[in-house]
N, C-alpha and C positions, 0 to 999 in steps of 0.2 A: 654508403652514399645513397641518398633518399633521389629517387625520381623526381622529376617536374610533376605538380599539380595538373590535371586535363580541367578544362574549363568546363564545367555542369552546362547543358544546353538547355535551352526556352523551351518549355513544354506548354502543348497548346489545349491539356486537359492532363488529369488524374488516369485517366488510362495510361497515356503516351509515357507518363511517367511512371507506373507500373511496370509495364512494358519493359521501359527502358532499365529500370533497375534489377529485373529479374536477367540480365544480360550482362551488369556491369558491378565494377566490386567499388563500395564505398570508397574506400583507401585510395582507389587512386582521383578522388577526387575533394576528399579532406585531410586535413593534416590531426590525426587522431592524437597528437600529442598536443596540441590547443585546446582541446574537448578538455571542458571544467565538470569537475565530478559533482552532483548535485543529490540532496538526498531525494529519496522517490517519495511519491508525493501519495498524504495518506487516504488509504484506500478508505471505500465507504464504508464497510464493516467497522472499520476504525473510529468513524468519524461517527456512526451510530453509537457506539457504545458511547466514546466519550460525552456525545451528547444529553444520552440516556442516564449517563451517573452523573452527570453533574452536578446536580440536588443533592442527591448521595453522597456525594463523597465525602462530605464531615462525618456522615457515621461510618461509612465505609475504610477510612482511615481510623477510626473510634477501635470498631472489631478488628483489623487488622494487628492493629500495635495490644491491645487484648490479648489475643491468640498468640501472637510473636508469630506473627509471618507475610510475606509481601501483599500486598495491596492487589497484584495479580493474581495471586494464592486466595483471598478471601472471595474475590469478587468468580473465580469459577468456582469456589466452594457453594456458595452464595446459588449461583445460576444451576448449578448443579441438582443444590436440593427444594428450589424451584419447578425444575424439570420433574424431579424423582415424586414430589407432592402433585402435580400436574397427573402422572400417569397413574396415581395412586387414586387421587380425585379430580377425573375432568371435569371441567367445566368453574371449577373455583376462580 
């Protein structure tokens, strides 16, 4: 048998509500089976690269299907032997 919901109080700033949450448990004040699963939202790393290949990617799909290997498989092969030419020759 699930408890009553406590009604959340009016907080008069970002502290109080701090404050108050370091003292009290979510649960009893949402009903965590109404929480809708959402995907997480893509981080900036992610969102660099895809930006970065974008131009790319016809030939990056080109070499991939080539080599017979994924598309994530070519593009760290790829960044890889960029790095390894980088430490071999700085400054190129």
């Amino acid at each position: 048998m699930k408890m009553a919901l406590q009604e959340l109080p009016k907080f008069k700033s970002e502290d109080d509500e701090r404050e108050f949450w370091t003292t009290h448990s979510l649960l009893d004040y949402y009903d965590i089976d109404k929480f809708d699963l959402v995907p997480a939202p893509m981080t900036r790393k992610e969102s660099v690269l895809m930006n970065m290949l974008a131009d790319m990617t016809p030939e990056v799909e080109r070499l991939s299907r080539e080599k017979k290997m994924s598309i994530e498989e070519m593009v760290r092969q790829l960044v890889a032997a960029g790095l390894q030419q980088q430490r071999v020759q700085p400054g190129l």
